[in-house]
C-alpha positions as CSV (number, residue, x, y, z in Angstrom):
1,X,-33.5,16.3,176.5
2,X,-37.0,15.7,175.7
3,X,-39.8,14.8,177.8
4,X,-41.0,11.4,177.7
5,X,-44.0,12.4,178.4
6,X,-44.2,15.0,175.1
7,X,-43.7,13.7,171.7
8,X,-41.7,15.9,169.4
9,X,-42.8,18.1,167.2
10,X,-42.6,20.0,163.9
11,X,-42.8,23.3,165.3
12,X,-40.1,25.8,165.7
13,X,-37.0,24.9,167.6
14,X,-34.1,26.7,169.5
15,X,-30.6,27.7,167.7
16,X,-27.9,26.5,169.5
17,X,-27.2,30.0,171.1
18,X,-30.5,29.9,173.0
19,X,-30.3,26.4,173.5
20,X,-27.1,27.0,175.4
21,X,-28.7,30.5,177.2
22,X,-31.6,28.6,178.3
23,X,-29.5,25.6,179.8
24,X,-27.6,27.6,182.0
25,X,-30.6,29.4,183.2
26,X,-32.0,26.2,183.7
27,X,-29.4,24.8,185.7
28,X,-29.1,28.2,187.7
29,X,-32.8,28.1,189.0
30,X,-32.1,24.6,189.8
31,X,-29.0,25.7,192.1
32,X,-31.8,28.2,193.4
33,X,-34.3,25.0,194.0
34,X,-31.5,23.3,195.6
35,X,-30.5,26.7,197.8
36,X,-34.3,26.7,198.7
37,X,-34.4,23.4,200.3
38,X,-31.2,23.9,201.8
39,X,-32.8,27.0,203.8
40,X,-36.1,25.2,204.9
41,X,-34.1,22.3,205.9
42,X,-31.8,24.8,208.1
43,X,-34.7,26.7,209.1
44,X,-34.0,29.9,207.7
45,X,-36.8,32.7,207.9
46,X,-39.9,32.8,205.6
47,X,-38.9,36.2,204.4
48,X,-35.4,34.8,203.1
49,X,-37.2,31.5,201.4
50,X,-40.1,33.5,200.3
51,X,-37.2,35.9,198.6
52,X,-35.6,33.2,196.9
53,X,-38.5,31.6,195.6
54,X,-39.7,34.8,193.9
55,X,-36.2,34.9,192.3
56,X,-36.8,31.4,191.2
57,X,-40.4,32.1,189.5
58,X,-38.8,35.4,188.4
59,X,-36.1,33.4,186.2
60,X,-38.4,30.5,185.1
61,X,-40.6,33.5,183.3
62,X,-37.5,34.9,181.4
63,X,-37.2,30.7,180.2
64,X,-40.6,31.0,179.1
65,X,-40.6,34.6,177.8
66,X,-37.6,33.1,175.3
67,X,-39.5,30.1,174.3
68,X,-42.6,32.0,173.2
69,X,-40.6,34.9,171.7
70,X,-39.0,31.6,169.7
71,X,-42.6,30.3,168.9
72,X,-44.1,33.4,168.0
73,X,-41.1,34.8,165.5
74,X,-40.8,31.4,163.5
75,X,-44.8,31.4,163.7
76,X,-45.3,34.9,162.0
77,X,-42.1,34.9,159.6
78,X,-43.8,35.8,156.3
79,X,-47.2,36.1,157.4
80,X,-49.7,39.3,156.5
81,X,-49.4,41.6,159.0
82,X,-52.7,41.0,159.9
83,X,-52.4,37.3,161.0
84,X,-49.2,38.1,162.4
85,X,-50.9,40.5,164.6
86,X,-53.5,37.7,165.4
87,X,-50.7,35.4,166.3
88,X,-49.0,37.2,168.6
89,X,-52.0,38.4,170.3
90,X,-52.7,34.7,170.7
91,X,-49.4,34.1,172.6
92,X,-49.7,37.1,174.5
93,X,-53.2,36.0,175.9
94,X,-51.6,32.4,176.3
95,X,-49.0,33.8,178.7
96,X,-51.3,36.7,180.7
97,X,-49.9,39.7,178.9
């Protein structure tokens, strides 16, 4: 669904196979969210929450690892290899790689 915030856009879009992957990712880290919550409201130790958390921020960059790998291969199909070498060390440096 898209933000209401966002507009759309032209750029490059899921298939329906990664659509689907990334939902139910997306819906697993938000049973994590949910678990997390559940455990500071239960008072569970630090080490436990802090442990789930990292799994949380561990699967929300595997979301965003797909969604550039989707940006950056629609971006350089066709390109020289020199721009597509620029372009991809542009999404790299985006994302801290």
């Amino acid at each position: 669904m898209p933000s209401s915030t966002m507009p759309p856009t032209d750029g490059p879009h899921l298939d329906s196979e990664q659509r689907q992957a990334l939902i139910a990712r997306m819906r697993r880290i938000e049973g994590q969210a949910r678990a997390v919550e559940r455990m500071i409201t239960e008072d569970d130790t630090c080490e436990r929450v802090l442990h789930q958390i990292a799994a949380m921020r561990g699967a929300l960059s595997r979301v965003g690892a797909e969604l550039v790998a989707c940006q950056v291969a629609q971006e350089i199909t066709g390109m020289p290899k020199a721009d597509a070498r620029r372009t991809l060390s542009y999404w790299m440096s985006r994302i801290g790689l």
